[in-house]
N, C-alpha and C positions, 0 to 999 in steps of 0.2 A: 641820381647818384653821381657824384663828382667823380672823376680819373683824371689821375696824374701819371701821363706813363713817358714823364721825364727821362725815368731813369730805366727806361725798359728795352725791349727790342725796337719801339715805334722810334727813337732818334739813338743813335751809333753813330760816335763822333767823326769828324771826316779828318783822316790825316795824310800829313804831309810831312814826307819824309819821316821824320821821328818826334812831329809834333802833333799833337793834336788842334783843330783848329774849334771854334767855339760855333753855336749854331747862329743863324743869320735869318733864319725866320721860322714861326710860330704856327700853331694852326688853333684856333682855340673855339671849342663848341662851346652851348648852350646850354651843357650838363656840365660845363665844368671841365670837361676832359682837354689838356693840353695835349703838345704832341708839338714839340723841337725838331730843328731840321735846317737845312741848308737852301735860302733864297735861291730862283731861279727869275728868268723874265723882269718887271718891270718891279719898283720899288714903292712900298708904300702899304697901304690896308688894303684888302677886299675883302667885303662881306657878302655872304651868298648860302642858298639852301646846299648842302653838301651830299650830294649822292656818288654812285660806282657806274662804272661802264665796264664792261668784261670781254670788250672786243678788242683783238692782239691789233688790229692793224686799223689803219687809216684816223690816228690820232690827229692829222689836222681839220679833216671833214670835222672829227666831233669838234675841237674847239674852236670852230666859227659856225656851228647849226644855228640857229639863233634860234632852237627851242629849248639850248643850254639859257638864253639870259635868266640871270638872276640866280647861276645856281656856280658851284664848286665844284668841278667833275674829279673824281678821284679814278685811277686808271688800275682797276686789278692786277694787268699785264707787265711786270715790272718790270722791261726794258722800252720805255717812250723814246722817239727822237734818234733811233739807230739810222734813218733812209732820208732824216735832214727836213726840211721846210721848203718850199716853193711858192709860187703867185697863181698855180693854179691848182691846185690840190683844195680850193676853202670853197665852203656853200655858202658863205654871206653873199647875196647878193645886193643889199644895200648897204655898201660900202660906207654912206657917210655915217651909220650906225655903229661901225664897227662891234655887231650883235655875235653875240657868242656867249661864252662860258667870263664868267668872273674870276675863276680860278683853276689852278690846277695842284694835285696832289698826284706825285710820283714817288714810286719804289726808290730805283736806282738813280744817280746821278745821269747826265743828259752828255752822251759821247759825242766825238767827232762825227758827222751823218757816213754814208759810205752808200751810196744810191746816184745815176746819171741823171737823176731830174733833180736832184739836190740840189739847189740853190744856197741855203743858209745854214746854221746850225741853229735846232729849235728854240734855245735860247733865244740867240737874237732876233729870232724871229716871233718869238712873246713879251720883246722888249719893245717889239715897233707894233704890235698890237695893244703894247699897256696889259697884258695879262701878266697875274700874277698869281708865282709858281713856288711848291715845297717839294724835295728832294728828301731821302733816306729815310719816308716815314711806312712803318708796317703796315702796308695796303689790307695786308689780310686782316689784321685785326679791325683796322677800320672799317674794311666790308662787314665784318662779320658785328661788330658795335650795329652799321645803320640796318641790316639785315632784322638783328634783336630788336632793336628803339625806336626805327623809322630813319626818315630824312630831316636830317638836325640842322638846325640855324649854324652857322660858324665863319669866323675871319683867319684869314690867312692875313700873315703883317710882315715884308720883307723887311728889313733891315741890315745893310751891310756890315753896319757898324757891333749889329750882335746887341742894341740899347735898345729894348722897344718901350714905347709908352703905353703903359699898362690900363691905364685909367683910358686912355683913347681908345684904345682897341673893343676895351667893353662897353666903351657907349655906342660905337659903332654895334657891337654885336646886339645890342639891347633896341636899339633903333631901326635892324632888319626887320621887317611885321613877316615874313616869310612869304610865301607864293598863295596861301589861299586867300582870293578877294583882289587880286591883282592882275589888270588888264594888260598884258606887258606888249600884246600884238599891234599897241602902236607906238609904240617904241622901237620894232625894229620891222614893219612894214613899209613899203615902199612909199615913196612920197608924191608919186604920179604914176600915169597908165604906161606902160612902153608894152612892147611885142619881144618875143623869145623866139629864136629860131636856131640856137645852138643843139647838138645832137651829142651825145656820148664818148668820150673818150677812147681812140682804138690804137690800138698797137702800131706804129709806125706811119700814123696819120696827125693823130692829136685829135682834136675839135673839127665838128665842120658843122654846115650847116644845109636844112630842108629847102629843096628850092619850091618842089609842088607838094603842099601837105594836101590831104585825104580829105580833113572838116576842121572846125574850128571850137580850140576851148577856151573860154576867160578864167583865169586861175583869179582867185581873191588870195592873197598873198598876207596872213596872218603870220607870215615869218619865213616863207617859202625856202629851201633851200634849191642851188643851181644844180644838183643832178635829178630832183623831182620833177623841175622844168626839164630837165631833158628826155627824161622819162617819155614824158609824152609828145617831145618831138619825135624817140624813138619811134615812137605807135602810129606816125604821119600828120599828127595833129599841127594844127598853126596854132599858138597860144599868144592871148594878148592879159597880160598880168594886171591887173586893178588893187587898188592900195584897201589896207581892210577894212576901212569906213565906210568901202564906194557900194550906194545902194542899188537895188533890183534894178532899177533905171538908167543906173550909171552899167551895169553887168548885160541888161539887154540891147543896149544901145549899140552894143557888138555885134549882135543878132550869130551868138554863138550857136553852134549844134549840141555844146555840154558845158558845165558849171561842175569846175575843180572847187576845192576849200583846200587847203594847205597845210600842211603842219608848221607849228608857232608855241610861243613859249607862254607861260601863264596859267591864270584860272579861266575856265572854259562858262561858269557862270558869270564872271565879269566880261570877257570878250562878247558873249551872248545879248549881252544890254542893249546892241546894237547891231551883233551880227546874226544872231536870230531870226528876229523881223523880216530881215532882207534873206533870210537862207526860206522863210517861212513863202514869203511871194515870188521865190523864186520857181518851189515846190510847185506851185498854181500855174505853173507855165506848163507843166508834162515833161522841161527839157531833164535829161538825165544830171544828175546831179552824185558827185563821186567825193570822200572826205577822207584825209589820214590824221591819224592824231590829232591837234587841237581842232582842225575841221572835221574828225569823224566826230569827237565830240560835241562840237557845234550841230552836226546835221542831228544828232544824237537829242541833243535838247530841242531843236525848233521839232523834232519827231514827239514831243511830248516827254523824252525821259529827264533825270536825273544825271547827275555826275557827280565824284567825288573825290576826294585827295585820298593815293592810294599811298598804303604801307611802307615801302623803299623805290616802288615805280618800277617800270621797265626803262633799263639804257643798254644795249647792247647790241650786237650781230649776229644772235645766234637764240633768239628766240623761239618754241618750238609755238605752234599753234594749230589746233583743231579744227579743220573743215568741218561742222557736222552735218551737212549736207551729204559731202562724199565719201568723210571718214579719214580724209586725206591729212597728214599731218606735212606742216610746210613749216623749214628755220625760216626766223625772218629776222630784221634787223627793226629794232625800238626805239623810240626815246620818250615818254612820256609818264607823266608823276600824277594824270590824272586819269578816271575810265569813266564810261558809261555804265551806271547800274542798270543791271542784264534782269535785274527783278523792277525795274519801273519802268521798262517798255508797255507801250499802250494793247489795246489790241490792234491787230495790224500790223504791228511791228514782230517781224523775228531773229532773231542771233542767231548767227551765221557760223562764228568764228568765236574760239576760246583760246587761252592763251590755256597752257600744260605748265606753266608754273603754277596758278595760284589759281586759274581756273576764271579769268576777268576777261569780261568782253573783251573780244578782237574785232567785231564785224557786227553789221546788221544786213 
């Protein structure tokens, strides 16, 4: 069903002084629904799957995760961009990808920042990423549209000028195939092996780094973000990162004591084509082997299950989920549009972990 919510709460004209000014960019789904509003960041089309994230803080982690590629993050929390932009606030770690989010969709306009690690104002600083951004659109409604219908194909079209080309916008949008069947983990995986030995962020410290780690892990880097790696520096680990092509052979040649998978963006049955295989002879070694998101998935399939494209997906910081082991309920922070079907575990396999939303594997 088409929507046009032109003329509704979703764009409220921006003015200035005692004028009103005209909207500057678009957002337009796959049903048809428009949704006016004021350019932000870089100028031009982007097309991408459009989903919600509902977590109030650390909007620039999310839009450099690169298990955002290929999608339109839309930010429930209607004030984006109050604490400014920085050069070390982002989990891309391969920079020449510049892997992240296609878009963005925000409530409120993007203020002056007011924060001492502040560097930029978000804008410009989605201008030198090339993202591109909407301003004064009804976040709630639109949560509440992908919540009803799913995660909808859609382009976002900056234009200053307030002229868009109508007929381009919808071939682009007609030309998106969506996320299922799409390998996107080498698209923003690393391009060679290096080592990580960065540790956590602290108060009045910054960054440091492990000089004697405990054992050693090879992360396979299906999109990996920079505080996942630190993660496990926290834990004493030495971690040497492997690009997501690199095989059993390429992984053992480390002579690791554990085998990480990484979270990354995509379909987990296209990534699996190839990384399967190697998650499968990896198994045959006994070494422990540990997976989040696109790699829980992947260990998920080389285990014999299924996976599927899920209803609106998990994107947020405050996710509840189900020990059922201990009964333990833990928030946790998500991103992922795909799960493991918890009814095509083999025997042998058991689930660990539920999510308290919708009730969809979290664990095995």
């Amino acid at each position: 069903m088409s929507r046009d919510r032109t003329n509704n709460r979703a764009w409220r004209p921006k003015v200035t002084g005692w004028q009103q000014t005209p909207p500057t960019a678009v957002l337009i789904l796959a049903d048809g629904t428009r949704l006016e509003g004021h350019g932000i960041g870089a100028v031009g089309h982007a097309a991408g799957e459009v989903c919600f994230n509902t977590a109030m803080t650390g909007y620039q982690e999310v839009l450099t995760d690169p298990s955002y590629a290929g999608q339109i993050v839309t930010f429930t929390f209607p004030h984006i961009g109050n604490v400014g932009a920085n050069d070390e606030d982002i989990e891309t770690v391969n920079l020449a990808a510049l892997s992240g989010v296609r878009g963005v969709v925000l409530k409120a306009d993007i203020t002056n920042p007011s924060n001492y690690r502040a560097a930029e104002k978000l804008d410009t600083w989605l201008k030198k990423r090339n993202i591109i951004g909407i301003t004064g659109i009804d976040t709630r409604a639109l949560t509440a549209l992908i919540r009803e219908h799913g995660m909808p194909n859609g382009v976002i079209a900056h234009e200053p000028t307030g002229q868009f080309d109508e007929a381009s916008i919808m071939a682009e949008l007609k030309a998106f195939p969506g996320l299922e069947g799409l390998d996107l983990a080498k698209e923003v995986t690393t391009a060679q092996t290096y080592p990580w030995d960065q540790t956590s962020w602290e108060w009045n410290k910054g960054y440091s780094k492990l000089d004697n780690p405990d054992f050693h892990v090879v992360a396979i880097d299906y999109g990996a973000k920079r505080n996942i790696l630190r993660c496990l520096v926290d834990q004493g680990a030495k971690v040497t990162v492997v690009p997501a092509t690199a095989t059993a052979a390429d992984v053992l040649s480390h002579n690791p004591d554990a085998v990480f998978l990484s979270n990354g963006p995509g379909d987990p049955a296209a990534t699996g084509q190839y990384a399967v295989p190697t998650i499968q002879k990896l198994m045959e070694t006994g070494k422990p082997i540990f997976g989040i998101c696109l790699g829980h998935q992947l260990l998920g399939r080389a285990l014999g299950a299924t996976t599927s494209k899920m209803h609106q997906g998990h994107h947020g910081a405050n996710h509840p989920v189900k020990d059922l082991t201990t009964g333990k309920v833990e928030i946790t922070s998500m991103n992922h549009g795909f799960a493991v079907d918890a009814d095509s575990l083999p025997a042998g396999v058991t689930q660990t972990h539920i999510s308290l939303f919708d009730g969809s594997n979290a664990g095995l």
